[in-house]
PLY file of the C-alpha trace (Angstrom):
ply
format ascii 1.0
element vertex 94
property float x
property float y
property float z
element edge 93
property int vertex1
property int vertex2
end_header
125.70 252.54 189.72
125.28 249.06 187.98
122.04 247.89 186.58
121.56 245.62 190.10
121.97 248.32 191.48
119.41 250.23 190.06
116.26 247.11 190.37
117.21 247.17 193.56
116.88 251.18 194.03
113.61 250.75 192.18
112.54 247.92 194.41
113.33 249.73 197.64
111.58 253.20 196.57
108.04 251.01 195.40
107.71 249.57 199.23
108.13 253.02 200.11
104.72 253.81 201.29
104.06 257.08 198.79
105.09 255.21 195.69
103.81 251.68 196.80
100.10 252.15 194.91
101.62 253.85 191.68
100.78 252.24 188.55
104.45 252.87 186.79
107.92 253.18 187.91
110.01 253.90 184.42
112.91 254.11 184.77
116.33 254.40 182.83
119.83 254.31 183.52
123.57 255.09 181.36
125.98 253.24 183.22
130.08 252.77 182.18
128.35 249.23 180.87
126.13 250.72 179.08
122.11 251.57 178.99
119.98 250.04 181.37
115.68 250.64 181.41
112.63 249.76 182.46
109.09 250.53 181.11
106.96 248.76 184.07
104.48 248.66 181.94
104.81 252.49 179.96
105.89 250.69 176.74
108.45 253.11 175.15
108.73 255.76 178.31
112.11 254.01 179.55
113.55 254.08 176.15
112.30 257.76 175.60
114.23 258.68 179.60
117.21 257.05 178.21
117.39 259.05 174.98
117.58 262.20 177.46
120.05 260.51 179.15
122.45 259.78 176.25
121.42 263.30 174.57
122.75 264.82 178.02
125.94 262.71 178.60
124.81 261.93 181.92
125.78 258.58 183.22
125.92 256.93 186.71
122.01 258.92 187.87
119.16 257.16 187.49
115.84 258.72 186.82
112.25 257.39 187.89
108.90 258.35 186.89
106.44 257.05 188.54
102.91 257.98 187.42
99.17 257.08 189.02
97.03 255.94 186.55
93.74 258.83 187.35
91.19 256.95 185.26
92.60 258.69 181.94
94.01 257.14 179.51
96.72 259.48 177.87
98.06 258.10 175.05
100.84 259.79 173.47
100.46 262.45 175.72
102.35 260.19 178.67
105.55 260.79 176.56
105.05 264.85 176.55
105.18 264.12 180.32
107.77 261.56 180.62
109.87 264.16 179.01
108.78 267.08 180.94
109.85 265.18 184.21
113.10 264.22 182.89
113.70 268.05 181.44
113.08 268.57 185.00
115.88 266.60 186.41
118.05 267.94 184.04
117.60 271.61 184.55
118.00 271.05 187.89
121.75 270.08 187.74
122.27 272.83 185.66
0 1
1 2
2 3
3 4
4 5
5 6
6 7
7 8
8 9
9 10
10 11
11 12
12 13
13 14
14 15
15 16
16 17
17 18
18 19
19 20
20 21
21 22
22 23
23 24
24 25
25 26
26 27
27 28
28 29
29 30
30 31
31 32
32 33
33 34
34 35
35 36
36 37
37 38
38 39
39 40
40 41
41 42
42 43
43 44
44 45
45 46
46 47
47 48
48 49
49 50
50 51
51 52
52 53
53 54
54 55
55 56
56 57
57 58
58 59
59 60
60 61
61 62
62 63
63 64
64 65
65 66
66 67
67 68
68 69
69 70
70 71
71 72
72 73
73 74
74 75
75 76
76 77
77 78
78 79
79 80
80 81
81 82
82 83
83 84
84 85
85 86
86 87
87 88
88 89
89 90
90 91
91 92
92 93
């Protein structure tokens, strides 16, 4: 998957009607190019899906969280989730 590739994956799944009011698609990507990410407005949470990425040797998938902002604000704690969603992901290959 290139990195045009990937916008326009992200593109496509935030018209999709469940993701459409979300607040943040991150997103990050390790392609034979090299590293492609998005924060959409999670400064940081792209960069922190990528280091999973690279720490896993896992190119060519791309991974997307998308969070609804709930009238919280959670700080560092987004991170702790960011990372929980990715750990996800990745134990689910296994």
């Amino acid at each position: 998957m290139s990195g045009a590739a990937a916008q326009s994956f992200v593109a496509t799944l935030k018209r999709r009607k469940e993701f459409a009011k979300a607040t943040h698609h991150s997103w990050a990507l390790l392609t034979e190019d090299g590293p492609v990410k998005a924060d959409d407005g999670e400064a940081g949470a792209g960069t922190v899906i990528l280091r999973m990425l690279e720490r896993a040797d896992l190119r060519n998938h791309i991974i997307v969280v998308t969070r609804w902002y709930g009238g919280k604000h959670l700080g560092g704690d987004r991170f702790r989730h960011v990372q929980t969603a990715v750990r996800s992901y990745l134990e689910a290959l296994s």
